[in-house]
C-alpha positions as CSV (number, residue, x, y, z in Angstrom):
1,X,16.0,-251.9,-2.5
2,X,17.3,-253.3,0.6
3,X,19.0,-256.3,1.2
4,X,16.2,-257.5,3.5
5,X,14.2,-256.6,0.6
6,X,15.4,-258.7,-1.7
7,X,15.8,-261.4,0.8
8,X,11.8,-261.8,0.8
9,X,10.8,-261.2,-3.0
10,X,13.4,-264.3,-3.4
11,X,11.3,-266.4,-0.6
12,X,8.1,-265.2,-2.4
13,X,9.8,-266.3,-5.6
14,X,10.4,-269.7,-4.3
15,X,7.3,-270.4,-2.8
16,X,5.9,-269.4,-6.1
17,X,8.4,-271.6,-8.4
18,X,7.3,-274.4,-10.1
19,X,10.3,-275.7,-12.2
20,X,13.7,-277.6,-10.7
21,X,15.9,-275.3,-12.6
22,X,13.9,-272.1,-11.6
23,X,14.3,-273.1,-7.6
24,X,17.7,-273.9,-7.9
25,X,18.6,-270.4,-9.1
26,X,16.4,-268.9,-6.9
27,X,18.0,-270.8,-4.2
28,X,21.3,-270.3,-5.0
29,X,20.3,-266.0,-5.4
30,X,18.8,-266.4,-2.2
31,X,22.0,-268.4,-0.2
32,X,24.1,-265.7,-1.8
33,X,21.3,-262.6,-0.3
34,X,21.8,-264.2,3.0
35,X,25.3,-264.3,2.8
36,X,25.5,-261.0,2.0
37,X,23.1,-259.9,4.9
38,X,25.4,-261.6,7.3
39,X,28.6,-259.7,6.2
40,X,26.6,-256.4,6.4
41,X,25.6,-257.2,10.1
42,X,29.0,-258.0,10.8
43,X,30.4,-255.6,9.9
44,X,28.1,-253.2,11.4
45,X,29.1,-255.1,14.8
46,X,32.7,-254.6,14.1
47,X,33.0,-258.2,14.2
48,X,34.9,-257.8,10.6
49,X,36.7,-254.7,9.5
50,X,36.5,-253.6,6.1
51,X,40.1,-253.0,5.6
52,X,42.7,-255.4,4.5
53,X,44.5,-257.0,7.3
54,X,48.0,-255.7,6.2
């Protein structure tokens, strides 16, 4: 699965979510996905190089 895959079965999870502790998980799933998606597309830019900086 891709990470823009996941990315939208955790929005359809919380839009579906009816209990507090439920969305908070999903939330905090779904701010981590995002995260992860970001550092993907950066490095893919060569904004951020994968190798240590030493």
């Amino acid at each position: 699965m891709s990470i823009d895959q996941h990315i939208e079965e955790l929005r359809a999870e919380l839009r579906n979510a009816v209990d507090a502790v439920e969305r908070r998980e999903i939330e905090a799933e779904l701010e981590m996905a995002l995260a992860e998606r970001e550092l993907i597309w950066a490095e893919l830019e060569g904004l951020l190089s994968g190798e240590p900086p030493f």
